[in-house]
C-alpha positions in Angstrom: -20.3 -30.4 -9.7 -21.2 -29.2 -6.4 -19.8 -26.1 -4.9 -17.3 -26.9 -2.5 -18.9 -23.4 -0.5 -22.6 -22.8 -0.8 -24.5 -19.8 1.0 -27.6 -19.0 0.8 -29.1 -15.8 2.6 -27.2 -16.9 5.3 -27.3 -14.9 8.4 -26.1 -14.3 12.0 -27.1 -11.7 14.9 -25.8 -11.3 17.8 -29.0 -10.0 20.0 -29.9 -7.0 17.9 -26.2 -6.6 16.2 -26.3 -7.8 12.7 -23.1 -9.9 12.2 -24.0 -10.7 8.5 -26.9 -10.3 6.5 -28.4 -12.6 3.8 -25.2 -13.6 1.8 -25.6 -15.9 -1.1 -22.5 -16.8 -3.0 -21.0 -20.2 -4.1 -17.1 -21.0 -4.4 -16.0 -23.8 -6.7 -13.1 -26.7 -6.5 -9.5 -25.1 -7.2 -10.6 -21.3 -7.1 -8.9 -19.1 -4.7 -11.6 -16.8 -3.9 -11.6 -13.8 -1.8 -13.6 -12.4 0.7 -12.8 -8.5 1.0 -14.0 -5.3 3.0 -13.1 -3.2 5.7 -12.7 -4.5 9.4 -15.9 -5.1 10.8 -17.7 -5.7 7.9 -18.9 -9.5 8.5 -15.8 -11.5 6.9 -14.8 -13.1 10.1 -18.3 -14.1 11.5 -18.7 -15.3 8.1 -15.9 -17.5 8.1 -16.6 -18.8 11.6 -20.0 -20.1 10.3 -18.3 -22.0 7.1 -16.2 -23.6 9.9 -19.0 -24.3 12.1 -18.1 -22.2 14.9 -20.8 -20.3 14.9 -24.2 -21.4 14.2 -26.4 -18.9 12.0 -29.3 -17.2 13.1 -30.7 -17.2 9.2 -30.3 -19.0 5.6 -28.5 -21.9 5.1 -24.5 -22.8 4.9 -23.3 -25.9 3.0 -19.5 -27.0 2.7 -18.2 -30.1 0.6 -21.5 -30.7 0.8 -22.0 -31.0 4.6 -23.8 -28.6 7.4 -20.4 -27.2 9.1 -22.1 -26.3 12.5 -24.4 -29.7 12.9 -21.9 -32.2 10.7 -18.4 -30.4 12.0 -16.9 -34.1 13.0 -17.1 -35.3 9.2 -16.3 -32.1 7.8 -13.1 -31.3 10.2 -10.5 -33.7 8.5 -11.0 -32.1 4.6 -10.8 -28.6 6.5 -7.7 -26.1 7.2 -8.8 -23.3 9.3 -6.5 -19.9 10.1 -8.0 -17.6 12.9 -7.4 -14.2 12.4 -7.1 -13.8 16.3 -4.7 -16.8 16.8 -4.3 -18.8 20.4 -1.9 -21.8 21.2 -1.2 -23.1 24.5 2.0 -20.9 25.6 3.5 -23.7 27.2 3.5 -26.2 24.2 6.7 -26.4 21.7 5.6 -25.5 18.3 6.3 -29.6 17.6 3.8 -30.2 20.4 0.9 -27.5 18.6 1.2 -29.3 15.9 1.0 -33.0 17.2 -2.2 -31.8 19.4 -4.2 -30.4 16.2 -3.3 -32.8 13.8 -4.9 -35.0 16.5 -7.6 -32.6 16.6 -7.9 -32.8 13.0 -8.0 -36.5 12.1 -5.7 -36.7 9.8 -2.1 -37.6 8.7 -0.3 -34.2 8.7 1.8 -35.4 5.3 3.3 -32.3 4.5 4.8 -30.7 7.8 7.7 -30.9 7.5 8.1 -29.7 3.7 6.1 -26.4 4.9 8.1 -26.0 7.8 11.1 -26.0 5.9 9.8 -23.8 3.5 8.0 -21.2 5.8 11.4 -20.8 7.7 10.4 -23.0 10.9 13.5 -24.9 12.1 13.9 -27.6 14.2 15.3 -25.6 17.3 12.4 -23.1 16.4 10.0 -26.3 17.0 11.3 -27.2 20.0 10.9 -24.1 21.5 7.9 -23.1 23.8 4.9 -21.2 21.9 5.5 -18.4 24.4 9.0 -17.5 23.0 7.6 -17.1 19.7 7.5 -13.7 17.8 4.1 -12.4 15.8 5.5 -13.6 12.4 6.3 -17.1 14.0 3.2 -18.1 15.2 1.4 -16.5 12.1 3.8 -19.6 10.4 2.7 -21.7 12.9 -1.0 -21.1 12.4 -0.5 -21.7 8.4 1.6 -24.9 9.1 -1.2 -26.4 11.1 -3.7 -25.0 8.7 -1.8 -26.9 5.6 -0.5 -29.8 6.8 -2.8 -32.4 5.9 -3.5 -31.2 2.7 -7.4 -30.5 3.5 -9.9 -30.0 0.7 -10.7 -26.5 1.7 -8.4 -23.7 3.5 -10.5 -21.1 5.1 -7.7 -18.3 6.0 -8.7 -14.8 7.6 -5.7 -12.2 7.5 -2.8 -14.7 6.4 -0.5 -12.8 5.8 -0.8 -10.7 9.1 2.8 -10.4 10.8 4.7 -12.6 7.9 8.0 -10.6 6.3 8.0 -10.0 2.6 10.1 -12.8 1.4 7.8 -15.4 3.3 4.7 -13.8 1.7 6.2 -14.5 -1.6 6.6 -18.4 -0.3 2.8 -18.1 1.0 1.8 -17.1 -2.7 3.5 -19.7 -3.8 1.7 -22.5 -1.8 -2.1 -20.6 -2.9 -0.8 -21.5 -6.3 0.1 -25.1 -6.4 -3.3 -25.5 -3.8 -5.1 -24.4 -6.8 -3.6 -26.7 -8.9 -4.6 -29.1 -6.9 -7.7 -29.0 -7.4 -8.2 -27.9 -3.6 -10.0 -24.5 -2.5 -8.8 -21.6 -0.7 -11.3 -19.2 1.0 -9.1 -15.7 2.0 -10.5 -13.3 3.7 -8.5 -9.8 3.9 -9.0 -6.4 4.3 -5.5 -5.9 2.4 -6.2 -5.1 -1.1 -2.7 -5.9 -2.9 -3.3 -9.3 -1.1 -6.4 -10.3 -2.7 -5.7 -8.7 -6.3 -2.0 -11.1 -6.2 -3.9 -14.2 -5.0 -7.4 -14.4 -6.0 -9.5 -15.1 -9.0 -12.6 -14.2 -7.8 -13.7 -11.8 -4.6 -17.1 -10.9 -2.7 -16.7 -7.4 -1.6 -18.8 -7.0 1.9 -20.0 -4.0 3.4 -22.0 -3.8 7.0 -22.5 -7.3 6.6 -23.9 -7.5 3.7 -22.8 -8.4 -0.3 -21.8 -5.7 -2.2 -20.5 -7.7 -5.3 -19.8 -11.1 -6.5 -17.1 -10.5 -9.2 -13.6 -11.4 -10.9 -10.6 -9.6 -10.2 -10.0 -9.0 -13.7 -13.4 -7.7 -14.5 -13.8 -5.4 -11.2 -10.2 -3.7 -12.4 -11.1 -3.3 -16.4 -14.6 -2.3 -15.4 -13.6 1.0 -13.4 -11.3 4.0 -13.9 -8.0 4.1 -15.6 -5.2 6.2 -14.1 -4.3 8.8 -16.5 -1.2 10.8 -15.9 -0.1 13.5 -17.9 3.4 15.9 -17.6 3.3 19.5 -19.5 6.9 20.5 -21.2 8.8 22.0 -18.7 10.7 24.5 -21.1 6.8 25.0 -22.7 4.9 28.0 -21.2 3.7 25.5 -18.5 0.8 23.8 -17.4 -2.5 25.1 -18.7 -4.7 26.5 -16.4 -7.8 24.1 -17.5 -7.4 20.7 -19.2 -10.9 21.4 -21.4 -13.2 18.9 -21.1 -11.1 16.5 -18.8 -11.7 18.8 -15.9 -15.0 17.0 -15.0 -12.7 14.1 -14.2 -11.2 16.5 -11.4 -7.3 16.7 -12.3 -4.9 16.4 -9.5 -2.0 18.8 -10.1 1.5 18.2 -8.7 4.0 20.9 -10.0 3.9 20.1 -14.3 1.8 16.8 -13.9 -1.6 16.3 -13.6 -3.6 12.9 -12.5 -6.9 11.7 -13.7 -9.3 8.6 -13.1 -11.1 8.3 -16.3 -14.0 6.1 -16.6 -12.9 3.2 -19.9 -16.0 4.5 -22.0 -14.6 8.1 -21.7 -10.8 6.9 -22.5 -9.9 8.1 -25.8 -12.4 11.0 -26.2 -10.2 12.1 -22.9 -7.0 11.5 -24.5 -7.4 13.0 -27.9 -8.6 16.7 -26.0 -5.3 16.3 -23.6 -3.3 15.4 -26.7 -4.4 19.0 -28.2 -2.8 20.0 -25.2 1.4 21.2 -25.3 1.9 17.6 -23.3 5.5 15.5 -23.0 3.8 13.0 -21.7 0.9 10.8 -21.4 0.7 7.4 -19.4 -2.1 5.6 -18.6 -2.5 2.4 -15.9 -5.0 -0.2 -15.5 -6.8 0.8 -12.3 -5.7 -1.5 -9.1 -8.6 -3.4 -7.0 -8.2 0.1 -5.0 -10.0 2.4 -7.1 -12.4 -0.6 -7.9 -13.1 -1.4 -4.2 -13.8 2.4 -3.2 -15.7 3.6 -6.1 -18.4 0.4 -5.4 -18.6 1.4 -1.8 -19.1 4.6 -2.7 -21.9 3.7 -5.2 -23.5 1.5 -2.7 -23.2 4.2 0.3 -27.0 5.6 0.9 -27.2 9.0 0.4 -28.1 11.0 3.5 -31.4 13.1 3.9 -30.0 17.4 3.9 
């Protein structure tokens, strides 16, 4: 089957500012796939080219199987797009936003009303002009618009920016049953809990370039494990080295020490701290965190003394 995203060394400068650099990935039907790194490392211009609102300087972009800067017109009605930087007309209603893009977009907005409802946008809140609305309610706005007629491919930067806890659980929720679908999210976040809960897969940018094409799953059992580790308090105390798992620098807090273990070094690491007069030992499955830092820090080049 065809990738629903294909790039390939794609690339866009802005004069002698590199937006993004040579970025090859593909995204298939039904993933959720994430695009992660810091601000200003490329996600947004990237995204704007996979919506055709930019048109690269370098490589090639290809979506459902269509040019999105030169083919836009037959690729707009399979596409939801969420800015990260949104702008409505502050004189419109909600109910009038809505009407104008789904105009804009071609095609029957079939589920409106069911997201509305389940977003938290009520009637009165419809009616209402744009300009009245708070952060979080035009963030619910922008995913409304984004979702309502069920496009092939959502292409969302920041979604959850400004939404409230319980409506981030209902956003979640709608990622899932997209995926089900057989549709395709493309999220783009700098938030890392928000891409380990939602995604399967995530491209980790850095400067504008690829750092890593990988699983969530993978990146996470692939790096350090949190190793935690409490002395007796009515012992003698802590011991003033922890033998050999002092080259994984210990952090000390009162009894308990904390270690990032690599997985190869796991149980030679546990068996010297279990020689040790420990209470406790527990040990977590590093976070997409510890994964996301310790590959920028791998790909960071090393300065000249």
């Amino acid at each position: 089957m065809t990738p629903v995203v294909e790039l390939a060394g794609l690339g866009k400068r802005y004069g002698p500012v590199v937006g993004i650099d040579a970025l090859s990935l593909t995204v298939e039907a039904g993933e959720v796939f994430g695009l992660l790194g810091p601000n200003g490392a490329g996600k947004t211009t990237t995204l704007r080219c996979l919506v055709g609102l930019l048109r690269p300087t370098a490589g090639r972009a290809s979506v459902l199987g269509l040019d999105p800067f030169a083919q836009h017109t037959r690729l707009a009605p399979a596409l939801g797009y969420l800015p990260g930087e949104l702008r409505f007309y502050p004189e419109l209603t909600g109910e009038e936003t809505l009407d104008l893009l789904t105009a804009l977009q071609r095609a029957p907005s079939s589920c409106r009303s069911d997201l509305c409802e389940r977003l938290g946008l009520s009637g009165p809140d419809l009616r209402r002009p744009v300009r009245s609305y708070s952060r979080g309610m035009k963030q619910k706005l922008g995913l409304v618009q984004s979702l309502q007629h069920e496009p092939r491919l959502v292409v969302l930067d920041e979604p959850t920016e400004g939404l409230d806890p319980l409506v981030q659980e209902v956003f979640y929720g709608l990622l899932a049953e997209i995926s089900a679908s057989g549709r395709t999210v493309l999220l783009s976040s700098h938030v890392l809990p928000e891409v380990q809960r939602a995604c399967e897969r995530v491209a980790i940018v850095r400067e504008g370039r690829l750092v890593t094409v990988e699983r969530v799953a993978a990146l996470r059992a692939a790096r350090a494990r949190r190793v935690r580790v409490t002395f007796a308090a009515d012992g003698p105390g802590p011991p003033r080295g922890l033998g050999a798992a002092e080259r994984w620098k210990p952090r000390w807090q009162g009894d308990r020490a904390e270690l990032l273990v690599p997985p190869g070094d796991l149980t030679d690491t546990l068996r010297g701290l279990l020689a040790l007069p420990v209470s406790d030992i527990t040990v977590e499955e590093a976070g997409l965190d510890e994964a996301f830092l310790d590959l920028y820090r791998d790909r960071m080049p090393r300065e000249d003394p």
